[in-house]
Z-matrix of the N, CA and C atoms (Angstrom, degrees):
N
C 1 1.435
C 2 1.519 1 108.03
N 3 1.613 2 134.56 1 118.43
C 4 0.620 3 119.81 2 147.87
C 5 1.558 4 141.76 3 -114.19
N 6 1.452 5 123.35 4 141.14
C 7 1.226 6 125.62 5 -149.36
C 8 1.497 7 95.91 6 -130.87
N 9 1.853 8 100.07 7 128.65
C 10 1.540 9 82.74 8 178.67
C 11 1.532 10 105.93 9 -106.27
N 12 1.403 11 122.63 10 148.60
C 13 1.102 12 137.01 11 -155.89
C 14 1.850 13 113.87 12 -100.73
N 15 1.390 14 109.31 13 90.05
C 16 1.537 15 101.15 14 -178.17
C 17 1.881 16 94.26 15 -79.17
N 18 1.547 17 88.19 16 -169.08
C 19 1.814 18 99.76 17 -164.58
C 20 1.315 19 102.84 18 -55.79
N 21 1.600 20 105.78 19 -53.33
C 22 1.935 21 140.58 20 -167.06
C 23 1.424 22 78.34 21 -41.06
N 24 1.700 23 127.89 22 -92.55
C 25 1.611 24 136.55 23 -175.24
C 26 1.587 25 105.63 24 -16.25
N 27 1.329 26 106.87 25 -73.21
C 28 1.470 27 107.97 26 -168.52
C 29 1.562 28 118.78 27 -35.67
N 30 1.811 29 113.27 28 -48.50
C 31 1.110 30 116.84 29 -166.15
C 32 1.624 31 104.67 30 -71.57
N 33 1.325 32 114.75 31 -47.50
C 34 1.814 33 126.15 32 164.44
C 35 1.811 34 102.38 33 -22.91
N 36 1.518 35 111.68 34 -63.27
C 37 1.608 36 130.15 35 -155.92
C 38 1.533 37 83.10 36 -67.94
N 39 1.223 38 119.35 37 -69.47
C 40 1.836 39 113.98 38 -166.85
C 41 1.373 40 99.46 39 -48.18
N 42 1.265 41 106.19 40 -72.88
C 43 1.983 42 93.13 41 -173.12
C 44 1.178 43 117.20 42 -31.98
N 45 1.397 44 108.91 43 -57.06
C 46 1.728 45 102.68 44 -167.08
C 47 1.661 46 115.62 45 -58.22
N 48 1.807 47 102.04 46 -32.18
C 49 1.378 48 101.37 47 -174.44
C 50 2.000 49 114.61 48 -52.38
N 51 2.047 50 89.38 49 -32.35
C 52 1.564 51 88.07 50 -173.23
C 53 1.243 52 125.66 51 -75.73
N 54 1.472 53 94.23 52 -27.98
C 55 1.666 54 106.77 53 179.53
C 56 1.760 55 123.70 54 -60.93
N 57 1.537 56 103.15 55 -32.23
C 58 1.448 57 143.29 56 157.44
C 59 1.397 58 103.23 57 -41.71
N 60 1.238 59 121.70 58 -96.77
C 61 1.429 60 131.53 59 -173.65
C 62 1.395 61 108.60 60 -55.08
N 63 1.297 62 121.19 61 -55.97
C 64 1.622 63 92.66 62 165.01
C 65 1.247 64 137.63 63 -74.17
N 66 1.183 65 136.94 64 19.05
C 67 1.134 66 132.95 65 -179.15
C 68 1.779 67 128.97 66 92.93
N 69 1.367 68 109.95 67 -30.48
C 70 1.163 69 143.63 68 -172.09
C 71 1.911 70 99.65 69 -30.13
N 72 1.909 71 103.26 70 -53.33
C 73 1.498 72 135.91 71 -134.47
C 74 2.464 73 77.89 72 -73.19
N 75 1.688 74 95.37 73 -45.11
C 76 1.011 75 107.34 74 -158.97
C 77 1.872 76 108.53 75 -71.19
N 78 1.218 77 98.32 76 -26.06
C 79 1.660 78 115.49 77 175.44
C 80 2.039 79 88.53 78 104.08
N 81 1.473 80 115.59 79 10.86
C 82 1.790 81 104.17 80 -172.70
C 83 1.298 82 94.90 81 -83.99
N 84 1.364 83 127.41 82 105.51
C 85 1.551 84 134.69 83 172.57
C 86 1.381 85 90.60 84 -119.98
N 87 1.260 86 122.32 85 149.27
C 88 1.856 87 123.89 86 -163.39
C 89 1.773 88 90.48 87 -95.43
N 90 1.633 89 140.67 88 -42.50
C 91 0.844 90 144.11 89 -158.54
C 92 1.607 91 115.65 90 -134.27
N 93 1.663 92 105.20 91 56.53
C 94 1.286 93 91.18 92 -168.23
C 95 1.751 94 113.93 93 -83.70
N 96 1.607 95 108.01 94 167.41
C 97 1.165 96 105.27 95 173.68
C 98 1.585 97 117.51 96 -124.22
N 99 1.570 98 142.85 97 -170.95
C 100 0.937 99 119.26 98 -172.34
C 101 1.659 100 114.68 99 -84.46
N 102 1.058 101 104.77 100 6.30
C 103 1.720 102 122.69 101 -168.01
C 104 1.330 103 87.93 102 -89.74
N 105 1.613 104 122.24 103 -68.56
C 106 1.484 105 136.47 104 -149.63
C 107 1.882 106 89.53 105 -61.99
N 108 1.565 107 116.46 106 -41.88
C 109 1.266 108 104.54 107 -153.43
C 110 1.524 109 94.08 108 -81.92
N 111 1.181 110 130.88 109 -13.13
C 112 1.824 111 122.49 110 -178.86
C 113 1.414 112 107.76 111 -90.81
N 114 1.353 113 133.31 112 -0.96
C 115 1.151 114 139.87 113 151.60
C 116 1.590 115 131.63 114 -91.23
N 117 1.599 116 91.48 115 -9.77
C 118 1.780 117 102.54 116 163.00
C 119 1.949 118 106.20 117 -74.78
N 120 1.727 119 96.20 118 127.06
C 121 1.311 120 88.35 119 168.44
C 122 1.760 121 102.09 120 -117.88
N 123 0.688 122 109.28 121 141.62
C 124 1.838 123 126.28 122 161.56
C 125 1.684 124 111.67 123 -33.98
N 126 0.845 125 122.16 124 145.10
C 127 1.700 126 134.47 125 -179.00
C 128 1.568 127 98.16 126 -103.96
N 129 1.330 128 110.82 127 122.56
C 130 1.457 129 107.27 128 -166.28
C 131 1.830 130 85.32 129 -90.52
N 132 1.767 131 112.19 130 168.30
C 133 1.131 132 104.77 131 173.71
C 134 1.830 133 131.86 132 -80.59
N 135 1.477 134 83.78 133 -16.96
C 136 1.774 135 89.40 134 -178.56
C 137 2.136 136 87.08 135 -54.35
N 138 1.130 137 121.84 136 -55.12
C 139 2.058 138 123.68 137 -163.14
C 140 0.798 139 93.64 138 -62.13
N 141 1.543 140 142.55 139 -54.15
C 142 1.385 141 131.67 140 -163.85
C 143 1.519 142 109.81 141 -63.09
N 144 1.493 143 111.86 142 -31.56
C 145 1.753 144 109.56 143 176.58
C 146 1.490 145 106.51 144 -83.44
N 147 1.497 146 143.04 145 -1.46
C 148 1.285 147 149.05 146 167.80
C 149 1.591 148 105.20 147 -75.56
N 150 1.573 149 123.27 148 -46.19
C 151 0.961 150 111.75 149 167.18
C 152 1.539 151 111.46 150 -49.27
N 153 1.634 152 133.98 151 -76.40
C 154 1.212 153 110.85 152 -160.36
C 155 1.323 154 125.84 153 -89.22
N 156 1.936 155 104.06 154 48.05
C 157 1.678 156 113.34 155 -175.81
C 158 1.616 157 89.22 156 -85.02
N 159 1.111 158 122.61 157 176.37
C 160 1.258 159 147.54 158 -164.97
C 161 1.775 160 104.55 159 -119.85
N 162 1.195 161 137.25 160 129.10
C 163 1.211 162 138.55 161 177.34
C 164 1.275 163 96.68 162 -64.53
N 165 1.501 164 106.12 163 167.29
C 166 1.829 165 110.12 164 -174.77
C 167 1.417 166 95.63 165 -91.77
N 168 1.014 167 135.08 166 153.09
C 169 1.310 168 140.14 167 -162.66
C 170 2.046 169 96.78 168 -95.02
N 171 1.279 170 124.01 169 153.04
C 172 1.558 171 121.62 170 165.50
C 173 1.149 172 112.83 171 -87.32
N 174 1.507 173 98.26 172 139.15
C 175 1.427 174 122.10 173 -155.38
C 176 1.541 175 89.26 174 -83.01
N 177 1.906 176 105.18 175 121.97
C 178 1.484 177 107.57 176 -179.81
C 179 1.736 178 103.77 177 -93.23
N 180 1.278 179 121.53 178 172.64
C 181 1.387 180 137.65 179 174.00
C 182 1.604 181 110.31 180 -71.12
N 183 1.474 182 113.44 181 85.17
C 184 2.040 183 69.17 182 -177.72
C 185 1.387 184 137.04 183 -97.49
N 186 1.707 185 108.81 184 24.68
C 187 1.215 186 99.58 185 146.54
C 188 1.506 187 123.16 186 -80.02
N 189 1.099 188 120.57 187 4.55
C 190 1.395 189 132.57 188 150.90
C 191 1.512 190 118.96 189 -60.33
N 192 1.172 191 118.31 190 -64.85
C 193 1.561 192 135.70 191 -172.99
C 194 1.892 193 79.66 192 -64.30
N 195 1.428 194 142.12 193 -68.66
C 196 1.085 195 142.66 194 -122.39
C 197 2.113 196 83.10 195 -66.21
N 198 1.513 197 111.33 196 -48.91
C 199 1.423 198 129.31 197 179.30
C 200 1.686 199 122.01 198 -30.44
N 201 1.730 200 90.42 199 -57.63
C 202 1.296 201 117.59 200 -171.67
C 203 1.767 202 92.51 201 -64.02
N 204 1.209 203 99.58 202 -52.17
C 205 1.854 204 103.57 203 -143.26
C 206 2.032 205 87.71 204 -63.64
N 207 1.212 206 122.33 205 -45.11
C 208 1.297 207 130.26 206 170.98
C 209 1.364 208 116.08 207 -22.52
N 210 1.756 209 112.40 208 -67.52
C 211 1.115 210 130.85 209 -163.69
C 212 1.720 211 97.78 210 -65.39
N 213 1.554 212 96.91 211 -64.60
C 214 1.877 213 95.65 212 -167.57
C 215 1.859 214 105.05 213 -70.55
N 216 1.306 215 141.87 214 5.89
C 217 1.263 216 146.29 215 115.25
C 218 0.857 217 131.98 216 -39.59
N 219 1.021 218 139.78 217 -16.00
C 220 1.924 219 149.35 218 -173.16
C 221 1.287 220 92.28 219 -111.51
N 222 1.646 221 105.05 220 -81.89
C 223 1.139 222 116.65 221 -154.90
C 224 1.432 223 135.97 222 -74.76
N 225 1.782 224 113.37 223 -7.27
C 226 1.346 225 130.61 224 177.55
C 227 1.264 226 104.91 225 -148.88
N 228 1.691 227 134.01 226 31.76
C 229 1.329 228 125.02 227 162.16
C 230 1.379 229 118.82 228 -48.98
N 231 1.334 230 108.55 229 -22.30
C 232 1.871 231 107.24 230 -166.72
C 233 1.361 232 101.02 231 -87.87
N 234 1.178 233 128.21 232 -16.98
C 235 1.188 234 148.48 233 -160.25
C 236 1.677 235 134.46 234 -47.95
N 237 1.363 236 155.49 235 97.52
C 238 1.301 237 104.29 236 151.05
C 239 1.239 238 150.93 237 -8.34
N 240 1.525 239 125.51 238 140.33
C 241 1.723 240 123.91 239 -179.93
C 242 1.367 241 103.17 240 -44.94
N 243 1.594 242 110.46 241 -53.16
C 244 1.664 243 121.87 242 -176.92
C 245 1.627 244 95.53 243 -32.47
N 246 1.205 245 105.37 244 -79.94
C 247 1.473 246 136.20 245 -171.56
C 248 1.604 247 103.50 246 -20.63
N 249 1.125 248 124.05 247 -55.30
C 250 1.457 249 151.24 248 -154.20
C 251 1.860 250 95.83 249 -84.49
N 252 1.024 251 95.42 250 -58.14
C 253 1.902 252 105.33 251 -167.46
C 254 1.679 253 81.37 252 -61.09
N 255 1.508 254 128.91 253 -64.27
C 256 1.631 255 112.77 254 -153.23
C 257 1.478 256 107.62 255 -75.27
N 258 1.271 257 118.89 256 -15.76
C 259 1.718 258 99.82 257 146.84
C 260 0.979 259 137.02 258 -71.23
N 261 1.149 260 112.60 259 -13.33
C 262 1.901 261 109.14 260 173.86
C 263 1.446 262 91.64 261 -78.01
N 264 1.286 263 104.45 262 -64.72
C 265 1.871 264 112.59 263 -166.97
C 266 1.728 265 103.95 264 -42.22
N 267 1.437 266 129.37 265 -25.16
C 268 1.026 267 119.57 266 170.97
C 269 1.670 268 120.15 267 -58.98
N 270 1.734 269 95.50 268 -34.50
C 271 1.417 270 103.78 269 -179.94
C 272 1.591 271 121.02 270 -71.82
N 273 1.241 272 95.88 271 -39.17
C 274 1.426 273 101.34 272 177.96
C 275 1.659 274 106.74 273 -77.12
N 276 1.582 275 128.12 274 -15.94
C 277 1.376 276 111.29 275 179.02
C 278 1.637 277 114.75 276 -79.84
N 279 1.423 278 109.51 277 -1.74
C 280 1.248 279 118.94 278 -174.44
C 281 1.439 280 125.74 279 -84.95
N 282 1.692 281 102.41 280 -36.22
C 283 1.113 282 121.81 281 -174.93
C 284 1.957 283 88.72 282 -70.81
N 285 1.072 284 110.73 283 -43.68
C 286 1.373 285 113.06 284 179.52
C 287 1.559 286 123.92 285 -33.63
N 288 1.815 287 87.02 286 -57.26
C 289 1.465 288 104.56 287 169.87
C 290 1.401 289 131.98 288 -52.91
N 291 0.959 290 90.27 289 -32.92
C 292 2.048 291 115.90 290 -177.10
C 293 1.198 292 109.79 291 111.45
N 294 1.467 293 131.06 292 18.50
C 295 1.375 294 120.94 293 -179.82
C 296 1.618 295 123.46 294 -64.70
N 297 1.295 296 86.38 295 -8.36
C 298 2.052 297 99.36 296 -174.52
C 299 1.629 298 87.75 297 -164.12
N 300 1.134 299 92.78 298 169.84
C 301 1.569 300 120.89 299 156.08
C 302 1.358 301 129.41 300 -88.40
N 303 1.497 302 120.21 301 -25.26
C 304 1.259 303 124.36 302 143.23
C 305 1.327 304 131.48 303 -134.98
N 306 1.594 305 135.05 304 -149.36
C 307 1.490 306 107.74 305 163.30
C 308 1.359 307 103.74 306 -95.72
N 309 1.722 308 143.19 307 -20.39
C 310 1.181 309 100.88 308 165.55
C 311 1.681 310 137.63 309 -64.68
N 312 1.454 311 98.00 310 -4.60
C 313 1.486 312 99.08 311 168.19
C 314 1.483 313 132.53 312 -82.76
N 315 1.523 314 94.90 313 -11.09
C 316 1.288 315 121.83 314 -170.09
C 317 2.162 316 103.54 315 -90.17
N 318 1.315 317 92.00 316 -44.86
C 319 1.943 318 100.32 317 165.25
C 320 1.030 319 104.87 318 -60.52
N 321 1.537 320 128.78 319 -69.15
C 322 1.637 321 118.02 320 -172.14
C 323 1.408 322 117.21 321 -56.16
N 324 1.312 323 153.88 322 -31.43
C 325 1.204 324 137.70 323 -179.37
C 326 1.636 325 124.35 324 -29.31
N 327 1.171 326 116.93 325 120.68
C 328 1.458 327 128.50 326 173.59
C 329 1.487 328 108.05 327 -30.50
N 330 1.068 329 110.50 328 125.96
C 331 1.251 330 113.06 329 156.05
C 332 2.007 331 107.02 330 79.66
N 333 1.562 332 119.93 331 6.26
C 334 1.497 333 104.79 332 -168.16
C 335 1.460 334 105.62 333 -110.50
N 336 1.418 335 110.01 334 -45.70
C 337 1.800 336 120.90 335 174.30
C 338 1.516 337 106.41 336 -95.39
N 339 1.099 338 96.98 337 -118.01
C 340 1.776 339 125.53 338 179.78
C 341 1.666 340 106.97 339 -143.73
N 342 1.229 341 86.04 340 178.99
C 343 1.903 342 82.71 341 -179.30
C 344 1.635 343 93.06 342 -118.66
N 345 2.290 344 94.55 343 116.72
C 346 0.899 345 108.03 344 -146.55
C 347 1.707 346 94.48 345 -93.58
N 348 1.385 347 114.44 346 -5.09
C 349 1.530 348 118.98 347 169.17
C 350 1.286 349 130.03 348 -47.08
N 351 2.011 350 93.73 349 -32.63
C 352 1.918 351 110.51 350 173.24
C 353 1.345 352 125.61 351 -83.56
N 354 1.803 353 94.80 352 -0.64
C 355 1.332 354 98.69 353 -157.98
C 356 1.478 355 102.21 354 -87.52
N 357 1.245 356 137.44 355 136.21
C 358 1.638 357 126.65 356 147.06
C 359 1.691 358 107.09 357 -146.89
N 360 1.633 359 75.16 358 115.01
C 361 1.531 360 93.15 359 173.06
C 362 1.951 361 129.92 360 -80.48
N 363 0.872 362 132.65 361 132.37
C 364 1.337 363 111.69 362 177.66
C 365 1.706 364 137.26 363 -40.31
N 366 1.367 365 103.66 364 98.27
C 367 1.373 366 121.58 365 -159.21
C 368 1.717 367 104.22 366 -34.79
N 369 1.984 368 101.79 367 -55.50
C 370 1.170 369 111.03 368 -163.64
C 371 1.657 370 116.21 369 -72.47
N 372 1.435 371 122.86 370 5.59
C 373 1.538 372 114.42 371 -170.27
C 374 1.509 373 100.18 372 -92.03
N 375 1.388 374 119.02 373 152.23
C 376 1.361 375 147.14 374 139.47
C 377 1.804 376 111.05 375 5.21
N 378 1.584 377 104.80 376 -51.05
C 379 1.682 378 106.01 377 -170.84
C 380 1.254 379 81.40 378 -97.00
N 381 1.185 380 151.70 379 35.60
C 382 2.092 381 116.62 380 167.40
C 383 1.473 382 64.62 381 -122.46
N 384 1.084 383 155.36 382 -29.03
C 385 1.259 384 120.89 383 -148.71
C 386 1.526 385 110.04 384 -100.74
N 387 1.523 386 106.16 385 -16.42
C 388 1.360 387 131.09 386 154.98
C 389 1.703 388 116.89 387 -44.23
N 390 1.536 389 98.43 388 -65.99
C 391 1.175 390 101.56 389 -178.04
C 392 1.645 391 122.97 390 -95.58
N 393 1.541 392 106.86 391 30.42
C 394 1.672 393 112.59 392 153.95
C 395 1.082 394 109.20 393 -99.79
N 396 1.755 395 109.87 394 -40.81
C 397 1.737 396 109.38 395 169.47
C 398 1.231 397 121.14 396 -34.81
N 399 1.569 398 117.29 397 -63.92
C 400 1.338 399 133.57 398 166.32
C 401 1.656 400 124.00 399 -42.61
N 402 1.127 401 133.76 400 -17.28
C 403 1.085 402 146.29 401 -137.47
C 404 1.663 403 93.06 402 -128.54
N 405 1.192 404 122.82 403 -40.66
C 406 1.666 405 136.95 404 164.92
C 407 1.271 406 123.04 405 -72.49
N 408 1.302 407 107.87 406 -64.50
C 409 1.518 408 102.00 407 155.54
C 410 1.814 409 129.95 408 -44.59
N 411 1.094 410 106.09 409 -47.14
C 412 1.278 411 119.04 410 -160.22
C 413 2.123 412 82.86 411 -65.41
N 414 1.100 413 105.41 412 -84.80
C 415 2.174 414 129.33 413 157.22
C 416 1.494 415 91.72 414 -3.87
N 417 1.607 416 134.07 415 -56.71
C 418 1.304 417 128.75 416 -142.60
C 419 1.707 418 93.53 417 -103.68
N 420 1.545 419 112.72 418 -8.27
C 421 1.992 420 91.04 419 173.26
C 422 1.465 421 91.48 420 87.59
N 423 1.797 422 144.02 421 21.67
C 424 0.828 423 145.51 422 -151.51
C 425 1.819 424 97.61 423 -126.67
N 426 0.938 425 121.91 424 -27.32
C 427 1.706 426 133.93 425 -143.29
C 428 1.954 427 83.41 426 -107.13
N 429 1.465 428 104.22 427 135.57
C 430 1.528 429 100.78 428 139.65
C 431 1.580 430 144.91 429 -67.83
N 432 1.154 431 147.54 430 98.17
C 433 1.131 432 136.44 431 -159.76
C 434 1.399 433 117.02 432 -48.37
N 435 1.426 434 123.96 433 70.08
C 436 1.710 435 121.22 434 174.81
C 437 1.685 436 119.10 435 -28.13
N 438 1.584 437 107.06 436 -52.22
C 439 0.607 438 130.92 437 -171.63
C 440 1.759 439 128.47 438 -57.99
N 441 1.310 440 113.87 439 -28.20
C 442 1.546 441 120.70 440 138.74
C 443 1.588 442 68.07 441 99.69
N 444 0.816 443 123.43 442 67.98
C 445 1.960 444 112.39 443 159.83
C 446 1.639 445 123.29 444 63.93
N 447 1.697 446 102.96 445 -17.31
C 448 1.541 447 107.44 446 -172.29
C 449 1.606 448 131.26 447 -67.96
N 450 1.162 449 108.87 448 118.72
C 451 1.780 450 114.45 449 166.79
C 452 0.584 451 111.28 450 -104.30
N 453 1.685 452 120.18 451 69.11
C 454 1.282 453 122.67 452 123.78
C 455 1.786 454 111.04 453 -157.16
N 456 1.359 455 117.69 454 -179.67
C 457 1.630 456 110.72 455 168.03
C 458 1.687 457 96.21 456 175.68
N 459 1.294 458 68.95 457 149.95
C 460 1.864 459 64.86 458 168.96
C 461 1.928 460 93.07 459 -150.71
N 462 1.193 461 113.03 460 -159.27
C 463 1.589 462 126.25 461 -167.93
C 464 1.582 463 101.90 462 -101.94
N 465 1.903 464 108.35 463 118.42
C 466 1.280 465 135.28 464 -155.96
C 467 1.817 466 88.59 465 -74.41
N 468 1.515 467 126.43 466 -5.55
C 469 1.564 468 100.74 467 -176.53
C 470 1.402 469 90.96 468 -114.19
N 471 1.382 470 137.73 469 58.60
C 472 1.173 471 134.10 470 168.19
C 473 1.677 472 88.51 471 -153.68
N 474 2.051 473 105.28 472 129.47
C 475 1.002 474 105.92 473 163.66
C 476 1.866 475 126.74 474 -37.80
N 477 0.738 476 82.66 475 154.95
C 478 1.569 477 100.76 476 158.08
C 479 1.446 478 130.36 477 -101.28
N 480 1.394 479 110.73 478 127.44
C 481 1.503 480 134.51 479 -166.49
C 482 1.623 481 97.46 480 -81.65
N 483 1.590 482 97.34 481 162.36
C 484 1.597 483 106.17 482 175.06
C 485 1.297 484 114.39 483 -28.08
N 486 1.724 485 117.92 484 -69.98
C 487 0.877 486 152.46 485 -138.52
C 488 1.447 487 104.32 486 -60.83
N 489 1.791 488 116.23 487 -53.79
C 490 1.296 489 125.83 488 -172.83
C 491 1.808 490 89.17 489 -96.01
N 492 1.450 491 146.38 490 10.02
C 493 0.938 492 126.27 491 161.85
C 494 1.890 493 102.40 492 -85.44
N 495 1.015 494 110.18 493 10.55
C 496 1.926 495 112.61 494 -158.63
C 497 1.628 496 100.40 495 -125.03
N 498 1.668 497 101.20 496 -1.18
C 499 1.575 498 109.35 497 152.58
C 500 1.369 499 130.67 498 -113.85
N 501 1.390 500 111.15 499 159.21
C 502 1.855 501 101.84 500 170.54
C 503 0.947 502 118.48 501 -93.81
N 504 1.157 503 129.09 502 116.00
C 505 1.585 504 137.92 503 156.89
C 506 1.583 505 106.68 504 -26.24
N 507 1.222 506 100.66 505 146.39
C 508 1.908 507 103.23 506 -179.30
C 509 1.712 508 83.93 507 -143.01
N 510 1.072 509 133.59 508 -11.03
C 511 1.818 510 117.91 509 -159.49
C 512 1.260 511 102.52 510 -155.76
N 513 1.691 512 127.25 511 127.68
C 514 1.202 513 107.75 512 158.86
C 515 2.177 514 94.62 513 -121.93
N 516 1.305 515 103.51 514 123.98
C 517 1.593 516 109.69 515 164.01
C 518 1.439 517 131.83 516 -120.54
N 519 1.016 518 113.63 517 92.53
C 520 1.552 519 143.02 518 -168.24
C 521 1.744 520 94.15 519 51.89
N 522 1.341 521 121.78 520 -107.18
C 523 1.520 522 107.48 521 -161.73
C 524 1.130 523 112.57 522 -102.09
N 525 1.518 524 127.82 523 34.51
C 526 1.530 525 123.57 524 142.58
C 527 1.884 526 117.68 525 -128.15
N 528 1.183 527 81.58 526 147.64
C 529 1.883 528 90.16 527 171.99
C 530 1.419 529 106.56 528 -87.28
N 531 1.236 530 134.15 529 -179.87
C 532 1.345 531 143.25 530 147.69
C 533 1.312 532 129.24 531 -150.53
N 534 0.909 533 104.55 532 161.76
C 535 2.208 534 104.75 533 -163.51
C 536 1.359 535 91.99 534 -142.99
N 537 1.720 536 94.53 535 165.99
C 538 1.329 537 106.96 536 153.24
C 539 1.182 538 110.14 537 -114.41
């Protein structure tokens, strides 16, 4: 169900929620009096179904999601979910940083992913659909950051170069590390 929620709604949904949880909605007051009961009002049913509406969810980009789902497809198909979410979250901690303006600007950079324009993975398997899930959540402020804040990671059975020796590791999840 989705219901979109102006201010007016919201305040309707809280009341009812309180009137709800305490009992009020039902008339169950443990000590009522004749005062308390002429100030009980009834929960009409349209509020009582506002309580269990669902907020509208924010409308994500999905050539955004299309970016994300690429990267944690490539780069953490083998992966744990964990695994999967702190590569996106890497992407999105970057954009944070200023490395791009978004994460597809943040995928294309020379030299950081692959060039995810060549990439097409099979839409219909099990892992793309994995890693759009992942890619929404992570996009929607939904995902825990596994990843501990880090932009960057690469794969824990391949030495490490200067570069990631000249960072600190903050995360290790199954076969990648990550630093800042």
């Amino acid at each position: 169900m989705n219901v979109k929620f102006t201010p007016r709604l919201q305040m309707q949904a809280a009341a009812a929620a309180v009137l709800l949880a305490s009992g009020l909605a039902l008339g169950h007051v443990a000590a009522q009096t004749p005062e308390s009961q002429a100030a009980v009002q009834p929960v009409a049913p349209a509020q009582m179904a506002l309580v269990d509406a669902e907020p509208e969810q924010p409308k994500l980009n999905e050539r955004h999601v299309n970016c994300v789902a690429k990267v944690v497809h490539h780069e953490a198909g083998n992966q744990p979910r964990e695994g999967k979410i702190a590569v996106a979250h890497v992407m999105v901690n970057r954009v944070k940083q200023g490395f791009g303006d978004n994460v597809c600007a943040v995928a294309k950079q020379p030299g950081q992913f692959f060039r995810i324009d060549r990439y097409h993975p099979d839409r219909t398997s099990d892992g793309w659909v994995e890693a759009v899930d992942v890619a929404r959540d992570v996009l929607a402020g939904e995902a825990r950051d596994w990843s501990k804040g880090a932009l960057y990671f690469h794969a824990n059975w391949a030495k490490p170069d200067r570069f990631f020796r000249s960072r600190t590791k903050v995360a290790r999840l199954d076969d990648h590390d990550f630093y800042r």
